[in-house]
Structures are given as structure tokens and as C-alpha cells.
C-alpha positions as CSV (number, residue, x, y, z in Angstrom):
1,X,-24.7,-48.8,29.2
2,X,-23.7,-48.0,25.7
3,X,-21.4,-45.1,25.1
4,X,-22.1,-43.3,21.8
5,X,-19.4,-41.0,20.2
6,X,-21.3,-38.2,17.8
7,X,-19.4,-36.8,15.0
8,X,-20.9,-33.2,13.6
9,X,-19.6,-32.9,10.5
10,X,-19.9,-29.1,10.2
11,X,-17.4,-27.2,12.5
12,X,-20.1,-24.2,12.5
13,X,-21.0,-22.7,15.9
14,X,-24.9,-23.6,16.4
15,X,-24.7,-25.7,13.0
16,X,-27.9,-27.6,12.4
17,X,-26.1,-30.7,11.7
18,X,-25.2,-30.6,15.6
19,X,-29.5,-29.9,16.2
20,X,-29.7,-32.8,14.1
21,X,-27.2,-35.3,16.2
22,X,-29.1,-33.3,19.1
23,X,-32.5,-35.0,18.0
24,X,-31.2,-38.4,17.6
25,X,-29.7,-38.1,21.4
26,X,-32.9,-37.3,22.4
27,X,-33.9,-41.0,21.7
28,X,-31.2,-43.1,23.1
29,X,-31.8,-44.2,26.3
30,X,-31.1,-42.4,29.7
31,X,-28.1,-44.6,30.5
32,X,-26.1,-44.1,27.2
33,X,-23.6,-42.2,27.5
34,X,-23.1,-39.9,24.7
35,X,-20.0,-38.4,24.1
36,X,-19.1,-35.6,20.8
37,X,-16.2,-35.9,19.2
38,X,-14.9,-32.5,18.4
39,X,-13.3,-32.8,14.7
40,X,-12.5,-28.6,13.9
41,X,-9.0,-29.1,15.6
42,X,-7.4,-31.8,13.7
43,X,-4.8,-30.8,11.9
44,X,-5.3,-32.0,8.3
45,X,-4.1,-35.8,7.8
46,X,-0.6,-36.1,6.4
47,X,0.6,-39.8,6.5
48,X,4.3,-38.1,7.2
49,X,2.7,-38.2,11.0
50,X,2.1,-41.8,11.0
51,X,5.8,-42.4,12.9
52,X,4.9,-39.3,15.2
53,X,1.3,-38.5,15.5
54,X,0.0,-34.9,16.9
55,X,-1.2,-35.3,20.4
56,X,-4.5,-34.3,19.2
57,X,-4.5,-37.4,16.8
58,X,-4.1,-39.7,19.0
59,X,-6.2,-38.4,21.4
60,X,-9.3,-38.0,18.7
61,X,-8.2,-42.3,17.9
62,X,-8.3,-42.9,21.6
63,X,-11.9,-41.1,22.2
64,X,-13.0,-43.2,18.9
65,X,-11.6,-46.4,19.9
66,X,-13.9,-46.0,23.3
67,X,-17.1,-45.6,21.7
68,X,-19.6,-48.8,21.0
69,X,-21.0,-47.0,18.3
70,X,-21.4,-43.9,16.8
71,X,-23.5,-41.1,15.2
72,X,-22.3,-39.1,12.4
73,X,-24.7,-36.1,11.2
74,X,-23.2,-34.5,8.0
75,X,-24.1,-31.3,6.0
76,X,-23.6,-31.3,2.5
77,X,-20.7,-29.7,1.0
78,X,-20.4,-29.5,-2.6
79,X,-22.8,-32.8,-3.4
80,X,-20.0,-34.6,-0.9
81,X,-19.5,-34.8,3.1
82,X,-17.0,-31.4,4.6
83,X,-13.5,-31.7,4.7
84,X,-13.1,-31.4,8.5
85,X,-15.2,-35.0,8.1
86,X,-13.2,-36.5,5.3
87,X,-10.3,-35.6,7.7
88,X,-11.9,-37.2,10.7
89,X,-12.1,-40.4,8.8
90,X,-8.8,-40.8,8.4
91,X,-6.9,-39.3,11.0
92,X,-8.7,-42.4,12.8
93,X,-8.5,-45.2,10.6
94,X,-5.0,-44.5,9.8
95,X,-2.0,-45.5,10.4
96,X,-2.6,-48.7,7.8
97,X,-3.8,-51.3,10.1
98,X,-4.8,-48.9,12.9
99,X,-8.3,-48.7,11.6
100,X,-10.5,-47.7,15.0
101,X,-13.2,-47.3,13.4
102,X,-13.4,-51.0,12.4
103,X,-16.1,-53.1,13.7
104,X,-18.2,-50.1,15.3
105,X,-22.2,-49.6,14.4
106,X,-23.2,-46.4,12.7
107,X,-25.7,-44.3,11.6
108,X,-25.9,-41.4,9.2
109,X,-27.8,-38.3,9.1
110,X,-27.6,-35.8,6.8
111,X,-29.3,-32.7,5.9
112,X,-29.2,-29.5,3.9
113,X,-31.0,-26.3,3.3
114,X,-32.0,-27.0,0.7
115,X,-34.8,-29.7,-0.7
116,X,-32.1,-32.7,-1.9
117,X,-32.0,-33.3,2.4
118,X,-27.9,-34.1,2.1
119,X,-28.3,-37.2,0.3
120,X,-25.4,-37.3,-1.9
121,X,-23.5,-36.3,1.4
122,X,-25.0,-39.4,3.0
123,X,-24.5,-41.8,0.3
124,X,-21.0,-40.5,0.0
125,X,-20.2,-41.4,3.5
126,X,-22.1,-44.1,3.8
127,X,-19.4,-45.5,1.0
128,X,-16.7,-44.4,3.1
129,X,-18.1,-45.8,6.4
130,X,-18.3,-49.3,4.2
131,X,-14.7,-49.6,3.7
132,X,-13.8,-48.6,7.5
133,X,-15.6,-51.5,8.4
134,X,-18.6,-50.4,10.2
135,X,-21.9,-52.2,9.7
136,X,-24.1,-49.2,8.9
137,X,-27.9,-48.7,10.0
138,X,-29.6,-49.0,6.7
139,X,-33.4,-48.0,8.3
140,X,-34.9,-45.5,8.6
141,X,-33.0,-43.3,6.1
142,X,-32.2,-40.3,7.7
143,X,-32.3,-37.4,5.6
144,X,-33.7,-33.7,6.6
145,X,-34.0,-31.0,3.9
146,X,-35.3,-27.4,4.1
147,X,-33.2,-27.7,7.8
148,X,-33.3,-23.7,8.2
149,X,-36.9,-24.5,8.5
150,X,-37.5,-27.6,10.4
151,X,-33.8,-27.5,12.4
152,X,-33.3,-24.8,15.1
153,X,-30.1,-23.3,15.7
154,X,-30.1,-22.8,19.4
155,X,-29.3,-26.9,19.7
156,X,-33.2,-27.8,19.3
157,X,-35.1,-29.3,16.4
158,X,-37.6,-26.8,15.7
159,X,-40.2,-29.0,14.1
160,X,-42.3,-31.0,16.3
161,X,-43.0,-33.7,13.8
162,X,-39.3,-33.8,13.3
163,X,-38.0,-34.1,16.5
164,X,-40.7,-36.9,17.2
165,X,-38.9,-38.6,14.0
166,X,-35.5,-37.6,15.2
167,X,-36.1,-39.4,18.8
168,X,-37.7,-42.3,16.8
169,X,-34.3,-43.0,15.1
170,X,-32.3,-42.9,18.2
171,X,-34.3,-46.0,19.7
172,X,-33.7,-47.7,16.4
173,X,-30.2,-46.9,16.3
174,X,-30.2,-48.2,20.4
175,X,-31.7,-51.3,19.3
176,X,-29.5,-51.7,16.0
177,X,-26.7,-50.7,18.1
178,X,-27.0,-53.9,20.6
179,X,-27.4,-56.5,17.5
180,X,-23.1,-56.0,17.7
181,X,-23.1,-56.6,21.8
């Protein structure tokens, strides 16, 4: 069994970033067990915590450090990734040296309401995730524009052809995912 942490980089009630890590769930396997990692409540990183972290640091490191891999989905905010991810980044790869990200698969998603599907948000992340030390899924790209359209904001992807595409990445991800087993 392979336990998969999913960061939602958008902190928005019914976001379609969280339809969009809904879709890719949809294709792991039964077994996996998925677990999202709630990033609205972490108080913004301030290296002055390093000698004393906020419970709900170290708890956020410790559900991170658990996962096998994991699944970020990211909107794009201002041709970058949210803030609320930026600071989910750190709070668990910090203090220096305490990096539990390290070593752990990923994939991105992104997407956007627009046409340009999130990409700079991807890429920019993608460039992060690089210097965390986690091998990164390189295909297929995941990127879903017009998501108002194709992404469904009661938790389902509202595009059939999308969802089909969405569950497809999931098995890839499974099978990218036990490369680092």
C-alpha cells in the first residue's frame, strides 16, 4: 500500500484545484491510502520558530514525513503558485537540514480559469519541488485551463473527457510512484 499526501494549493472552500487532486485520486489504486494535507492553518514561516516550532508545524512536517509521495494541484496566482503553498513548502523543508520533503515522488497539476491552464504556476513549482529534492513526474503534463468549465465545484470533474484524463494520470503517477520503492 502506498500512502499519498495531496496538497491543494488554494485554501478556497469547493476550489477546483481540490476537483482537480479529486480526479487524479480517482486513478490511484483502491489500496492507496490518500491522505490531504490541509495547508490554510499554517501560520506564515518565520525562521524565528525554528528553536520552537507551532504545534501545527510540526504536525503538518510529521503528516509530510509519512507520505511515499505526494500530489500537489496548484491554481495560479499572479503567473506564480498561492502563498498558503509557497508557505507549505517551507514550513516543511525547514529547519536547514530538516528538509521532509526530500527524497519523496511528486506530481503537479495545475489549472486556471483561464486558457494559459496554470502553467507558469506549474513550472514555478516544479522549480521549487527541484531544489526540495523530489524527483518530479515529468509525463503527462498536467495542465487544465477554462477549469470553471471542465472542473466542477461540488468535488467532481465535470468533463467526462477530463476525468477520463485525470484518472489516467493517477495510474501513471501509481506506477511512477513505485520506480522509488
Amino acid at each position: 500500500m502506498t500512502k499519498y499526501g495531496v496538497v491543494v494549493g488554494s485554501t478556497r472552500k469547493n476550489s477546483f484545484s481540490r476537483t482537480l487532486a479529486n480526479g487524479i485520486v480517482a486513478g490511484l489504486p483502491a489500496d492507496a491510502e490518500v491522505t490531504y494535507l490541509e495547508i490554510a492553518d499554517l501560520p506564515l514561516y518565520n525562521q524565528d520558530y525554528d528553536a520552537d516550532s507551532p504545534e501545527v508545524y510540526t504536525k503538518f512536517r510529521e503528516q509530510v514525513a509519512a507520505q511515499d509521495a505526494i500530489i500537489f494541484t496548484t491554481p495560479e496566482h499572479n503567473r506564480s503558485i498561492s502563498a498558503a503553498l509557497k508557505n507549505a513548502l517551507d514550513v516543511a523543508s525547514r529547519p536547514w537540514g530538516e528538509n521532509v520533503w526530500a527524497g519523496k515522488p511528486a506530481l503537479v497539476a495545475s489549472q486556471s480559469i483561464s486558457g494559459i491552464s496554470g502553467v507558469l504556476a506549474n513550472h514555478v513549482l516544479r522549480q521549487s519541488l527541484t531544489f526540495l529534492d523530489m524527483p518530479t513526474m515529468q509525463q503527462p503534463e498536467v495542465y487544465v485551463g477554462n477549469s470553471g468549465e471542465l472542473l466542477g465545484e461540488e468535488g467532481e470533474v465535470a468533463n467526462a473527457d477530463t476525468a477520463a484524463f485525470l484518472k489516467e494520470v493517477g495510474q501513471t503517477f501509481d506506477a511512477f510512484t513505485k520506480k522509488f520503492k
